[in-house]
mmCIF file of the N, C-alpha and C atoms, coordinates in Angstrom:
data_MODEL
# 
_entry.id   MODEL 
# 
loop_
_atom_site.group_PDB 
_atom_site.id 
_atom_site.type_symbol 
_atom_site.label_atom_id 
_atom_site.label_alt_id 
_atom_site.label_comp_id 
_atom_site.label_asym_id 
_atom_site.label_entity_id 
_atom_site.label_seq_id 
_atom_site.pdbx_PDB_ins_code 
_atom_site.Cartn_x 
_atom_site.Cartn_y 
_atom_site.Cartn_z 
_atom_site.occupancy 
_atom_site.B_iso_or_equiv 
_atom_site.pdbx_formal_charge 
_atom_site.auth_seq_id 
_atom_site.auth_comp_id 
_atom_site.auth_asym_id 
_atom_site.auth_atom_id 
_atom_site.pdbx_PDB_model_num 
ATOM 1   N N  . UNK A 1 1  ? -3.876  20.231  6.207   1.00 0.00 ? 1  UNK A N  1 
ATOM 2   C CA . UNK A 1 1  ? -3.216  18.941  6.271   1.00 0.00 ? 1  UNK A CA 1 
ATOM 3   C C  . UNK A 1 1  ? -3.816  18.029  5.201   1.00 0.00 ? 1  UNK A C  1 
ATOM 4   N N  . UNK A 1 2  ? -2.826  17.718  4.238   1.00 0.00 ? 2  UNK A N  1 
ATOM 5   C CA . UNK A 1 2  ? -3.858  16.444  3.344   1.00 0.00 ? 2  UNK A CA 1 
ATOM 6   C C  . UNK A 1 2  ? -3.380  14.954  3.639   1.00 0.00 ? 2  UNK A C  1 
ATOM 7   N N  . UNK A 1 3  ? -4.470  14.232  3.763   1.00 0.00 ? 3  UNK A N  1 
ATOM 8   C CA . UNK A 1 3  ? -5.008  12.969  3.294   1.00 0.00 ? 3  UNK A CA 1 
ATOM 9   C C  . UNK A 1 3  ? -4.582  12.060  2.812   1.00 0.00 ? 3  UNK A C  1 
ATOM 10  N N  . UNK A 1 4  ? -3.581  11.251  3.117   1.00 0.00 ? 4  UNK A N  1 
ATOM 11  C CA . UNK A 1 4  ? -2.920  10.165  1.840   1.00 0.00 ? 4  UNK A CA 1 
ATOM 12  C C  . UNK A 1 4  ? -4.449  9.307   1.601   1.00 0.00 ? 4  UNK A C  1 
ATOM 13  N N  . UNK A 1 5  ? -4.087  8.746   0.621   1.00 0.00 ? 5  UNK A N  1 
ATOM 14  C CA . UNK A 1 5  ? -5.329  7.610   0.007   1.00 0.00 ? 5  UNK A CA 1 
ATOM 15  C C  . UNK A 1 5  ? -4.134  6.388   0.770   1.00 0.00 ? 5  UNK A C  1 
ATOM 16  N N  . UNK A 1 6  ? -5.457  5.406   0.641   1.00 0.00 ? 6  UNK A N  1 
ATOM 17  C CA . UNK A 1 6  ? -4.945  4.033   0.885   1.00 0.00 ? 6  UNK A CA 1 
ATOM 18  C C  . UNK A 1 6  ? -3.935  3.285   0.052   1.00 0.00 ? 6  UNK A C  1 
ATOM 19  N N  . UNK A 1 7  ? -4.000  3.824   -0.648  1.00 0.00 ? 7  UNK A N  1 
ATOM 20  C CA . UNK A 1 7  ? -2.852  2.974   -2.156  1.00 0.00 ? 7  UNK A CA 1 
ATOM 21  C C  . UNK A 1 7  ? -2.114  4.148   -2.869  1.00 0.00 ? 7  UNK A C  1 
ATOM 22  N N  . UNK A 1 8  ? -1.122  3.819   -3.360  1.00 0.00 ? 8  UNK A N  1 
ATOM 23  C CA . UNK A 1 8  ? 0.218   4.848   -3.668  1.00 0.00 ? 8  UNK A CA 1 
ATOM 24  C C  . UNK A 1 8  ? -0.426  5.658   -4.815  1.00 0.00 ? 8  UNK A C  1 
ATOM 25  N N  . UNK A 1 9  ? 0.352   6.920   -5.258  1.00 0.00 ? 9  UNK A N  1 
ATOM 26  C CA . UNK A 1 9  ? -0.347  7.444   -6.050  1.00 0.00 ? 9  UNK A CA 1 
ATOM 27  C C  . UNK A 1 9  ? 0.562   7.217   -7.539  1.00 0.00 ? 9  UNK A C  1 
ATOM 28  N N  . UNK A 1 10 ? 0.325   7.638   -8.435  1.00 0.00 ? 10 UNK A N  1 
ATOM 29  C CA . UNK A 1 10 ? 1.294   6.818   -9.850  1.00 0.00 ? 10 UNK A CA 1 
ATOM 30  C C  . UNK A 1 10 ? 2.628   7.565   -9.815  1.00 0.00 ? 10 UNK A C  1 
ATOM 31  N N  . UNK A 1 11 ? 2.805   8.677   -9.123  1.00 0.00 ? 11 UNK A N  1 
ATOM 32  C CA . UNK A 1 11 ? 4.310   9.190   -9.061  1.00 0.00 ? 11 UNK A CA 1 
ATOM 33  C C  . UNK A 1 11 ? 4.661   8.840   -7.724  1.00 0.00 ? 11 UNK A C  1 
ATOM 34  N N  . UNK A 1 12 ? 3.907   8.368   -6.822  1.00 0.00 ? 12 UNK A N  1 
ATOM 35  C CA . UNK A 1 12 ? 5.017   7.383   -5.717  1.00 0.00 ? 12 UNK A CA 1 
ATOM 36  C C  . UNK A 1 12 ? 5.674   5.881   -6.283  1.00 0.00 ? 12 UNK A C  1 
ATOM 37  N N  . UNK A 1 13 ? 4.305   5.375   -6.977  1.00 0.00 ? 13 UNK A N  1 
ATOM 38  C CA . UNK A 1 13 ? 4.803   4.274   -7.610  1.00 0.00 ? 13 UNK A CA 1 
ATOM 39  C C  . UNK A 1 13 ? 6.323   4.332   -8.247  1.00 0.00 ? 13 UNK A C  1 
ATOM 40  N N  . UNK A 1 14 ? 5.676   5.270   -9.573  1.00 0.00 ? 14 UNK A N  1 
ATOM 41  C CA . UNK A 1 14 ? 6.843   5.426   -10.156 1.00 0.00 ? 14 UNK A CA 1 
ATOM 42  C C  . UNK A 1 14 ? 8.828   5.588   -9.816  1.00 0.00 ? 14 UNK A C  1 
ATOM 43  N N  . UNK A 1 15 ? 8.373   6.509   -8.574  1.00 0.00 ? 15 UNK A N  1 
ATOM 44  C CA . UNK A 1 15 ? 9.277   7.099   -7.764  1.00 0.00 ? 15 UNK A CA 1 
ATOM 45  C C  . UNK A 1 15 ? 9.814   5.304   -6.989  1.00 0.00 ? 15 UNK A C  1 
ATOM 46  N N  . UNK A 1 16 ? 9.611   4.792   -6.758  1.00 0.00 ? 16 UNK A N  1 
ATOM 47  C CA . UNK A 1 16 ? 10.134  3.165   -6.202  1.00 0.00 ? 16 UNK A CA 1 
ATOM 48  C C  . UNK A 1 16 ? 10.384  2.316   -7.385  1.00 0.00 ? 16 UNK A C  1 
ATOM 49  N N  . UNK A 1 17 ? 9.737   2.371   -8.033  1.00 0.00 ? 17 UNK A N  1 
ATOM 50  C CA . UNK A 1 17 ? 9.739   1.209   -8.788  1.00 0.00 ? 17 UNK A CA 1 
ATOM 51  C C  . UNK A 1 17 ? 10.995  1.846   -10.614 1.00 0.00 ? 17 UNK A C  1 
ATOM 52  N N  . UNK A 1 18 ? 10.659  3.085   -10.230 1.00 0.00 ? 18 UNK A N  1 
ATOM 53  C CA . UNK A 1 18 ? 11.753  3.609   -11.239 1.00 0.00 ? 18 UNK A CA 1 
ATOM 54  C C  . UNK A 1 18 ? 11.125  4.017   -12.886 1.00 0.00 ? 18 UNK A C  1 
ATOM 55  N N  . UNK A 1 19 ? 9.984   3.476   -12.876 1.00 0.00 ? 19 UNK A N  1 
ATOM 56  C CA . UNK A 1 19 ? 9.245   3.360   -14.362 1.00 0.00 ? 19 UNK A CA 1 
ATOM 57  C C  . UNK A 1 19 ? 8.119   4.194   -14.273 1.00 0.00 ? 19 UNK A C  1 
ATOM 58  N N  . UNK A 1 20 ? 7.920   4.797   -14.898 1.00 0.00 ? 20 UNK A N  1 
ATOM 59  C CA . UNK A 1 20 ? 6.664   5.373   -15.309 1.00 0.00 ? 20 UNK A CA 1 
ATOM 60  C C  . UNK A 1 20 ? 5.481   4.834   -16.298 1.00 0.00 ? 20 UNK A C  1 
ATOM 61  N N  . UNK A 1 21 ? 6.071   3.621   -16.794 1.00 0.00 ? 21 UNK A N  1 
ATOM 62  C CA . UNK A 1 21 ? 5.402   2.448   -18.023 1.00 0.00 ? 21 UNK A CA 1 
ATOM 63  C C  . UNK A 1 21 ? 4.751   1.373   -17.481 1.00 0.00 ? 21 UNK A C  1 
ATOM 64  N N  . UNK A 1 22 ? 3.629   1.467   -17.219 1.00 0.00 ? 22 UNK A N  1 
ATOM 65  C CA . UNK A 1 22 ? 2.862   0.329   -16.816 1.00 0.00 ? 22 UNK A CA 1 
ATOM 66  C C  . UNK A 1 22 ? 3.378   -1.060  -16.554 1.00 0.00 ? 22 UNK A C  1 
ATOM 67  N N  . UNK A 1 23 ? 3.349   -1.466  -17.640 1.00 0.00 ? 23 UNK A N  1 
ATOM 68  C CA . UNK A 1 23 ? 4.080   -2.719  -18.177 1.00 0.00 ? 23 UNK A CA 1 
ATOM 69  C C  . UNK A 1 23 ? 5.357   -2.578  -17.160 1.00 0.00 ? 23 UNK A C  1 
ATOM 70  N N  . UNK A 1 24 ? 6.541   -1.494  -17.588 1.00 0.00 ? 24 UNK A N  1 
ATOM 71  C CA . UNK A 1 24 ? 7.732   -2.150  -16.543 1.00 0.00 ? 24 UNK A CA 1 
ATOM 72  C C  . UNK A 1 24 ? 7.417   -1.863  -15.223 1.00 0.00 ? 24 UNK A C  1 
ATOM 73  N N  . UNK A 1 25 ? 6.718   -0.951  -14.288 1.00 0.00 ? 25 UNK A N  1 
ATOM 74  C CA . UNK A 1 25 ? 6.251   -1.500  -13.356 1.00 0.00 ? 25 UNK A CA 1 
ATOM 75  C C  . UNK A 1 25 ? 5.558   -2.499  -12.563 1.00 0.00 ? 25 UNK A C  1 
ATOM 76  N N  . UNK A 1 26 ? 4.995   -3.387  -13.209 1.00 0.00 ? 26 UNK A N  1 
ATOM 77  C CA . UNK A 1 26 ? 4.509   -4.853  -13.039 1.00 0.00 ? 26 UNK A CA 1 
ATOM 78  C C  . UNK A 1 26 ? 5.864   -5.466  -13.083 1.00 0.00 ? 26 UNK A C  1 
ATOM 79  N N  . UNK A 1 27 ? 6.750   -5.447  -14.157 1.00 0.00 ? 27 UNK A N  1 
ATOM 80  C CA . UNK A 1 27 ? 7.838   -6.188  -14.001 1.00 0.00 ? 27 UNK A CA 1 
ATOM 81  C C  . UNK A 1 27 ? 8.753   -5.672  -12.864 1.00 0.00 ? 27 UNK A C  1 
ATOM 82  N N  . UNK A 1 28 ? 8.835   -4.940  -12.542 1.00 0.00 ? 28 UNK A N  1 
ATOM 83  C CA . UNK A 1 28 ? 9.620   -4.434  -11.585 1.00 0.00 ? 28 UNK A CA 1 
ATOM 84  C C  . UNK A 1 28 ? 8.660   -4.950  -10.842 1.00 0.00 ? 28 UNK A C  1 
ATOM 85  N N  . UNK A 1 29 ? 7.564   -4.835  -9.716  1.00 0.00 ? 29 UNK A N  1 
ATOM 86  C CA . UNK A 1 29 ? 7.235   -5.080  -8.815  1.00 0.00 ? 29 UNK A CA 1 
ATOM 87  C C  . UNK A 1 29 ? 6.992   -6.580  -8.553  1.00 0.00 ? 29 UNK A C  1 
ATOM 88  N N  . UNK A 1 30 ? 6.992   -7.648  -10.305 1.00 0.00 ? 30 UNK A N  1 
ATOM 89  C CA . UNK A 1 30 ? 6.835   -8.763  -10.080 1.00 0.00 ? 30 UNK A CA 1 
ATOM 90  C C  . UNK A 1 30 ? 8.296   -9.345  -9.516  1.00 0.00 ? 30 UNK A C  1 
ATOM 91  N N  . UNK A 1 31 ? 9.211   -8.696  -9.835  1.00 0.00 ? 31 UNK A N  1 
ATOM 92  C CA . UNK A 1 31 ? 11.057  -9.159  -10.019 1.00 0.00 ? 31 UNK A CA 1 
ATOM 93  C C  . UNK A 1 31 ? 11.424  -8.958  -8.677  1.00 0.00 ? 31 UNK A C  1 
ATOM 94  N N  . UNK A 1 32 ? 10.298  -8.141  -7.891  1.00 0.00 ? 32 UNK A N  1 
ATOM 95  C CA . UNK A 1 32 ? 11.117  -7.782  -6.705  1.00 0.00 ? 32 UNK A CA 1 
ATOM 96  C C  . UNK A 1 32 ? 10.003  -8.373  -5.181  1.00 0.00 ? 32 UNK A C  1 
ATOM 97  N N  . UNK A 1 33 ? 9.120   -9.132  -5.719  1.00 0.00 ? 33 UNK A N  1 
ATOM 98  C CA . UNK A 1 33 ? 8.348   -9.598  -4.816  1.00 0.00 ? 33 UNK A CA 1 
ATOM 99  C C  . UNK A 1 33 ? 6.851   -8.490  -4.148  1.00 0.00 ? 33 UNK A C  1 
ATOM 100 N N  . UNK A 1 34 ? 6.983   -7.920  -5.351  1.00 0.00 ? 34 UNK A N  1 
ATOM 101 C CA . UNK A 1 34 ? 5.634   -6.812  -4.173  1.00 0.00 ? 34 UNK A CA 1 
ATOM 102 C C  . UNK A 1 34 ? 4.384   -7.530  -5.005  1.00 0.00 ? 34 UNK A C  1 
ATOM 103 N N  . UNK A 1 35 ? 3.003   -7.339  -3.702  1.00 0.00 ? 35 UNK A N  1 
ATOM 104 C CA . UNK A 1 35 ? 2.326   -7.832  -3.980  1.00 0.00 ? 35 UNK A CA 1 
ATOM 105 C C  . UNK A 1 35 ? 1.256   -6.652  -4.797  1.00 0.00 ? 35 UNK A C  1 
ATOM 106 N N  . UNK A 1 36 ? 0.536   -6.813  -5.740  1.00 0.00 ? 36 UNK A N  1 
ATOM 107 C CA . UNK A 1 36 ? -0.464  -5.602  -5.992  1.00 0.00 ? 36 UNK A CA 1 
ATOM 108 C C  . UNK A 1 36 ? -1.684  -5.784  -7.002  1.00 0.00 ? 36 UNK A C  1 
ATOM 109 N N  . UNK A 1 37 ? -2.704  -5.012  -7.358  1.00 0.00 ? 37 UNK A N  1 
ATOM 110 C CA . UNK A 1 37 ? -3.843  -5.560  -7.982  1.00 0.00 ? 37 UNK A CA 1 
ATOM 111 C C  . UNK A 1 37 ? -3.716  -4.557  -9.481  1.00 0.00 ? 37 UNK A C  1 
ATOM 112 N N  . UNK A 1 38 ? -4.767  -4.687  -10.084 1.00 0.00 ? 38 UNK A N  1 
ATOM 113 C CA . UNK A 1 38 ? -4.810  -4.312  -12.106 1.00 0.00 ? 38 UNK A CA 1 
ATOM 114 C C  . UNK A 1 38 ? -5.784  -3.634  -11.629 1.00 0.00 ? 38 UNK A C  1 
ATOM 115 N N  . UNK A 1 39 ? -5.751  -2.377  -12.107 1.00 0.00 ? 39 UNK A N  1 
ATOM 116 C CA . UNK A 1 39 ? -6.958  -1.517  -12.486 1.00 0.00 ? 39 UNK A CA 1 
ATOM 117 C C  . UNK A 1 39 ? -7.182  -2.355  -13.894 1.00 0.00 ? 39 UNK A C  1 
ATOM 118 N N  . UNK A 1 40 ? -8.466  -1.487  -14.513 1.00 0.00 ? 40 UNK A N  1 
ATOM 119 C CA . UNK A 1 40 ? -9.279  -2.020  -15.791 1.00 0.00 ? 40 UNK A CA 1 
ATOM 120 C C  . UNK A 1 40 ? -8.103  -1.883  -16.383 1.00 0.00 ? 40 UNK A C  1 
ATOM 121 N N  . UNK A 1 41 ? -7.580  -0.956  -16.484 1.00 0.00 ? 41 UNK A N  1 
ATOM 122 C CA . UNK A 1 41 ? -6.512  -0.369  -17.617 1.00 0.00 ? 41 UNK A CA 1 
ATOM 123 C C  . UNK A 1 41 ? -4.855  -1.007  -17.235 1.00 0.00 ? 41 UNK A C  1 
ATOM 124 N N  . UNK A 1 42 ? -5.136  -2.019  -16.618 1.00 0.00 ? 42 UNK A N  1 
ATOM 125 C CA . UNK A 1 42 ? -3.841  -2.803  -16.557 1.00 0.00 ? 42 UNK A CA 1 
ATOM 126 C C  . UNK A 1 42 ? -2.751  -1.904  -15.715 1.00 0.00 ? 42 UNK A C  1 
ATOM 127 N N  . UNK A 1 43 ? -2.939  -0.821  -15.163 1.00 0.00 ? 43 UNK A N  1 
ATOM 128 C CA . UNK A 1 43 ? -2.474  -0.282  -14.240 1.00 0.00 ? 43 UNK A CA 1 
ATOM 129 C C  . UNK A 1 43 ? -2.483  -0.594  -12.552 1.00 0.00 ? 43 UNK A C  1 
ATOM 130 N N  . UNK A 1 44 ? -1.239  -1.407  -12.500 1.00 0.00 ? 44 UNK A N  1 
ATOM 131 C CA . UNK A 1 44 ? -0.699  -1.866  -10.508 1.00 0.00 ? 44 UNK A CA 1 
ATOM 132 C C  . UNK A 1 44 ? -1.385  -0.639  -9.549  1.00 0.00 ? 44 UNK A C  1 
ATOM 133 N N  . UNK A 1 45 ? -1.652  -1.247  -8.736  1.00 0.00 ? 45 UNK A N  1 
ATOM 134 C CA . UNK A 1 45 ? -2.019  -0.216  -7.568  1.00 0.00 ? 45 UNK A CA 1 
ATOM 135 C C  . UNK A 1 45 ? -1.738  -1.163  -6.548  1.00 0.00 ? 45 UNK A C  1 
ATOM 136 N N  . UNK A 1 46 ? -0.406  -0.344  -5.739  1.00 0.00 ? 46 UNK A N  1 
ATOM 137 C CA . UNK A 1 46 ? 0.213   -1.128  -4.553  1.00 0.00 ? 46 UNK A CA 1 
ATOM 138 C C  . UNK A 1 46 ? -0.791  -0.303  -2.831  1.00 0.00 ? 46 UNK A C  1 
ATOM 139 N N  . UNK A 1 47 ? -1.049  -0.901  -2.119  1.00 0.00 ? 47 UNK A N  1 
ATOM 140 C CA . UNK A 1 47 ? -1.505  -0.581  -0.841  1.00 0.00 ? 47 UNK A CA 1 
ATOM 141 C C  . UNK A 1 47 ? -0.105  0.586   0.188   1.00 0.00 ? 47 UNK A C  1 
ATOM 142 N N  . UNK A 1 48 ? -0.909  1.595   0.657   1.00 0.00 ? 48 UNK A N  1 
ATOM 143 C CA . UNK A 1 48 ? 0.219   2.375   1.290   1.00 0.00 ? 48 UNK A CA 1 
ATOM 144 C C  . UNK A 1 48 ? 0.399   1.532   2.395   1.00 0.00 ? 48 UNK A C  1 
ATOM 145 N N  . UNK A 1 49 ? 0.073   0.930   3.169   1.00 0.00 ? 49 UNK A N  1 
ATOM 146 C CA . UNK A 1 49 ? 0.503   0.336   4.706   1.00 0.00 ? 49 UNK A CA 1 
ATOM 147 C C  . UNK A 1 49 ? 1.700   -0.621  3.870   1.00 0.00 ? 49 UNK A C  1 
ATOM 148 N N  . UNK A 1 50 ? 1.233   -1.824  3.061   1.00 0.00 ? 50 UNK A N  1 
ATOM 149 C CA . UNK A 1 50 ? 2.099   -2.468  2.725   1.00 0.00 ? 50 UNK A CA 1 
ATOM 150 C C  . UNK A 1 50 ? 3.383   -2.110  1.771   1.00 0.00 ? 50 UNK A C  1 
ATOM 151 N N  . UNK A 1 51 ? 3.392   -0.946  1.058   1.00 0.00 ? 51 UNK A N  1 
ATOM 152 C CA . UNK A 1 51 ? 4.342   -0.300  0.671   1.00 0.00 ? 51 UNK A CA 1 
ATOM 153 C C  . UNK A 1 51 ? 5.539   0.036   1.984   1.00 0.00 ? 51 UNK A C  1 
ATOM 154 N N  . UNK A 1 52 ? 4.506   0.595   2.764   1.00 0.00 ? 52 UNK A N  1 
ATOM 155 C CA . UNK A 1 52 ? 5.812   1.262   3.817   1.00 0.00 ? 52 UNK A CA 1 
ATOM 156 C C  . UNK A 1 52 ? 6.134   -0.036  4.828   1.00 0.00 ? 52 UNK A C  1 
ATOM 157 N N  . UNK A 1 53 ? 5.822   -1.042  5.166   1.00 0.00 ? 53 UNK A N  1 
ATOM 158 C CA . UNK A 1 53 ? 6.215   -2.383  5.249   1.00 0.00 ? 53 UNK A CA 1 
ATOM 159 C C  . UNK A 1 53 ? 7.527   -2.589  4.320   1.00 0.00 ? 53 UNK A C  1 
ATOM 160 N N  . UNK A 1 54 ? 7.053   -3.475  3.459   1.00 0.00 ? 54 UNK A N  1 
ATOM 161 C CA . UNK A 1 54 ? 8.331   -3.682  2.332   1.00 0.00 ? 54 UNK A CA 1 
ATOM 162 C C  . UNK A 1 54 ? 9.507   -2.610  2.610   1.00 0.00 ? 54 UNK A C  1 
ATOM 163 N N  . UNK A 1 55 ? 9.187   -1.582  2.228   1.00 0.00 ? 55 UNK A N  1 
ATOM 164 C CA . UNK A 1 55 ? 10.401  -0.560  2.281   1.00 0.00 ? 55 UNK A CA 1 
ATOM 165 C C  . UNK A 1 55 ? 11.334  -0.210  3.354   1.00 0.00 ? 55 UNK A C  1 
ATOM 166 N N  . UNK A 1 56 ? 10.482  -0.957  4.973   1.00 0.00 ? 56 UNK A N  1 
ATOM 167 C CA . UNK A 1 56 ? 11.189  -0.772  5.977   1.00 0.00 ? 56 UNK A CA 1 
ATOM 168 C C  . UNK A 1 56 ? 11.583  -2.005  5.605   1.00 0.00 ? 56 UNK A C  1 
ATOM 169 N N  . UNK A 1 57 ? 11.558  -3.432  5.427   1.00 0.00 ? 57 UNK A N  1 
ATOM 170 C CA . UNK A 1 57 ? 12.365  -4.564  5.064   1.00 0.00 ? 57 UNK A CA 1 
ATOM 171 C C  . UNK A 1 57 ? 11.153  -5.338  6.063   1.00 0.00 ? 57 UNK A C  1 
ATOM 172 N N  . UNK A 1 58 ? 9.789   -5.438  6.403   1.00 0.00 ? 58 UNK A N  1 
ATOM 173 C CA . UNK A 1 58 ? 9.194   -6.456  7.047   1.00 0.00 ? 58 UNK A CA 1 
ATOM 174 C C  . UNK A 1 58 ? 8.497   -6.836  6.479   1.00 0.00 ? 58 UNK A C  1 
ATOM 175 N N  . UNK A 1 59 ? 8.559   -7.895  6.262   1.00 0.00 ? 59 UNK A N  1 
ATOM 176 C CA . UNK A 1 59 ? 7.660   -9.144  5.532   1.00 0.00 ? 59 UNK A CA 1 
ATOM 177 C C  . UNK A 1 59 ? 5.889   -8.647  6.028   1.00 0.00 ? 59 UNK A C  1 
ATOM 178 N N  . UNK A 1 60 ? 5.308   -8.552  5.233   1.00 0.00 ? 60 UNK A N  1 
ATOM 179 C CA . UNK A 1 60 ? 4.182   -7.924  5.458   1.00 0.00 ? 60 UNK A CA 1 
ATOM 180 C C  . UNK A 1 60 ? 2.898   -9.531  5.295   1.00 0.00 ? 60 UNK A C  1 
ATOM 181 N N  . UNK A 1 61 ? 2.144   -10.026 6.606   1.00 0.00 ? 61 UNK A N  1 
ATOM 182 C CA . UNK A 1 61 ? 1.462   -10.399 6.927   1.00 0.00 ? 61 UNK A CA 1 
ATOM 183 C C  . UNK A 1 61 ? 0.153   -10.010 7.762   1.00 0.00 ? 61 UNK A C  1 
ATOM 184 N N  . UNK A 1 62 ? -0.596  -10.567 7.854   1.00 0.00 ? 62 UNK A N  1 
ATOM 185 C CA . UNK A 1 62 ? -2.032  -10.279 8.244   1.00 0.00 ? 62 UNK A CA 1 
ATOM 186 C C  . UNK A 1 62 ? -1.735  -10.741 10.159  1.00 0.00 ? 62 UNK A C  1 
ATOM 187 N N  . UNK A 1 63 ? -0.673  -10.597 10.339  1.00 0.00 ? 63 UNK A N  1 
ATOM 188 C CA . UNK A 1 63 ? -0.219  -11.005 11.661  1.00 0.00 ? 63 UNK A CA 1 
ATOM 189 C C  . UNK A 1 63 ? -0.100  -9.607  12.274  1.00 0.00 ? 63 UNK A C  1 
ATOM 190 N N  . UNK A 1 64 ? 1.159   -9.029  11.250  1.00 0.00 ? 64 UNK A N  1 
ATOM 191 C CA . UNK A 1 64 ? 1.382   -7.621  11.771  1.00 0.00 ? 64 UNK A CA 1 
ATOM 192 C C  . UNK A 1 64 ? 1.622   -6.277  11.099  1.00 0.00 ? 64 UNK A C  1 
ATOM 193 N N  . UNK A 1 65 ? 0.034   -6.713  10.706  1.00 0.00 ? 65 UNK A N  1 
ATOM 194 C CA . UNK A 1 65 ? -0.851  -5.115  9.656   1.00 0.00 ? 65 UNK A CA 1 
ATOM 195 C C  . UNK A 1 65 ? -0.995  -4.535  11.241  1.00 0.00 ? 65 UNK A C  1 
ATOM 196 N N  . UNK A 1 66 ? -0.808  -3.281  11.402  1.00 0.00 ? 66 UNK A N  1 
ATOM 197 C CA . UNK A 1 66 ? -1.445  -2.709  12.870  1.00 0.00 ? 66 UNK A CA 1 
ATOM 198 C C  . UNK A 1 66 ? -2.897  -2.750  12.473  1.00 0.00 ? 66 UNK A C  1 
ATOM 199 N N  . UNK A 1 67 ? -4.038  -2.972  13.430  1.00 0.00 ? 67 UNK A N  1 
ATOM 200 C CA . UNK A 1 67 ? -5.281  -2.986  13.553  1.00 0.00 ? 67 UNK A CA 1 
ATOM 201 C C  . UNK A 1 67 ? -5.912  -1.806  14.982  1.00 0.00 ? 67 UNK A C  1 
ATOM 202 N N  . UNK A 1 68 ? -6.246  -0.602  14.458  1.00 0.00 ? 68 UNK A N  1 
ATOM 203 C CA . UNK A 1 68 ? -6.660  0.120   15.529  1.00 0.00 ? 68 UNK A CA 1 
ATOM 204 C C  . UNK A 1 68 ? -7.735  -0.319  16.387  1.00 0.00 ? 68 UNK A C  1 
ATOM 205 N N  . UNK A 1 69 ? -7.529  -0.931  17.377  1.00 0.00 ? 69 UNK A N  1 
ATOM 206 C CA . UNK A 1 69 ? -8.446  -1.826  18.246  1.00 0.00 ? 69 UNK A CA 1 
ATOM 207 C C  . UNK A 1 69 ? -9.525  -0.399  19.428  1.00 0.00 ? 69 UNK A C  1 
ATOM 208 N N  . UNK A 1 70 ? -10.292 -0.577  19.058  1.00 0.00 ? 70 UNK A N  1 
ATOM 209 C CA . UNK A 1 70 ? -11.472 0.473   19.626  1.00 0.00 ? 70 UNK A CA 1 
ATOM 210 C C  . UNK A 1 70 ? -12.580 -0.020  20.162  1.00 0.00 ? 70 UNK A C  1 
ATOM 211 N N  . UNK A 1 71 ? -13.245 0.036   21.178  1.00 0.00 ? 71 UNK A N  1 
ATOM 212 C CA . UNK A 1 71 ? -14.664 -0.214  21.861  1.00 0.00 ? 71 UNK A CA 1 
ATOM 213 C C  . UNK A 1 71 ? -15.140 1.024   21.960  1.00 0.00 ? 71 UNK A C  1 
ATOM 214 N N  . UNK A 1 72 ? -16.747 0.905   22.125  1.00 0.00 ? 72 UNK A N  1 
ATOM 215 C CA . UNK A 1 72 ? -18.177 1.895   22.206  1.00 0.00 ? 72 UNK A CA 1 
ATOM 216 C C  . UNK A 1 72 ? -17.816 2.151   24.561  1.00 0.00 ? 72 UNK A C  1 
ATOM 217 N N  . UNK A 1 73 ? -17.483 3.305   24.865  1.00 0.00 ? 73 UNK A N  1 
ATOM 218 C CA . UNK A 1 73 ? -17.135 3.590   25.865  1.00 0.00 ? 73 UNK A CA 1 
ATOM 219 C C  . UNK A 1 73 ? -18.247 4.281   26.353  1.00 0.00 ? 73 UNK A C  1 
ATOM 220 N N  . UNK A 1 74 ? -19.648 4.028   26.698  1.00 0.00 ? 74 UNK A N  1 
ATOM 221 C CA . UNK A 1 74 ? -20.505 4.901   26.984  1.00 0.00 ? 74 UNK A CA 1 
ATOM 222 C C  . UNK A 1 74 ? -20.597 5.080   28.491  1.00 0.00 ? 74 UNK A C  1 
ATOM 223 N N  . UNK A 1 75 ? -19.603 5.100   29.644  1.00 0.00 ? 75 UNK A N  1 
ATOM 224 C CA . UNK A 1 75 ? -19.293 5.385   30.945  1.00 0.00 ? 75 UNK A CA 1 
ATOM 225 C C  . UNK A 1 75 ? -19.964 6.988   30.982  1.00 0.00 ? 75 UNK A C  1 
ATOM 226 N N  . UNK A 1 76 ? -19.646 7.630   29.999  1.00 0.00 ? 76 UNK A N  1 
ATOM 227 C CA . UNK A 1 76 ? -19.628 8.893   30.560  1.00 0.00 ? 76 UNK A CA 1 
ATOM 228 C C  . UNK A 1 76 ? -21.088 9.571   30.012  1.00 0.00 ? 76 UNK A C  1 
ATOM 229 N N  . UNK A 1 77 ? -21.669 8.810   29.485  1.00 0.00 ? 77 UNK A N  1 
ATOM 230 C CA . UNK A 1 77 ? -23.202 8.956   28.739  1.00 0.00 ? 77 UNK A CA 1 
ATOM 231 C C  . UNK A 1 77 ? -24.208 9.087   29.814  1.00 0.00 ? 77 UNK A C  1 
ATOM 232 N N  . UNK A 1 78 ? -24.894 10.303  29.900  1.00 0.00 ? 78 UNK A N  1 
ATOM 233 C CA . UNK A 1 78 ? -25.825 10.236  31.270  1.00 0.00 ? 78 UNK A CA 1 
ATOM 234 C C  . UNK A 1 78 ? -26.027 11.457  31.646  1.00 0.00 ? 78 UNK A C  1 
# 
């Protein structure tokens, strides 16, 4: 089973955004509202949670990122 990384890889990018050119992917992702950061090399790197947000059509906030909510359960320790 593999592993997605946290952020898209340059042929998912590409694959949405339609460009394989740095440059028009910034414009594309600036034209269409996605949010994303610059590697050194001026290369976008969009987040996978918030990718698949956008693409289902939900406005992506810090309201409703899912957060896996977990506690230390040591009941059965003994």
């Amino acid at each position: 089973m593999e592993i997605q990384s946290e952020t898209l890889a340059e042929e998912e990018l590409a694959a949405i955004t339609g460009y394989q050119i740095p440059s028009r992917q910034l414009g594309w992702l600036n034209q269409n509202g996605w949010k994303y950061v610059l590697t050194g090399a001026r290369r976008p790197v969009v987040g996978r949670v918030y990718a698949r947000m956008k693409l289902a059509g939900v406005k992506p906030s810090a309201e409703n990122v899912a957060a896996e909510a977990w506690s230390l359960d040591l009941s059965r320790v003994g």
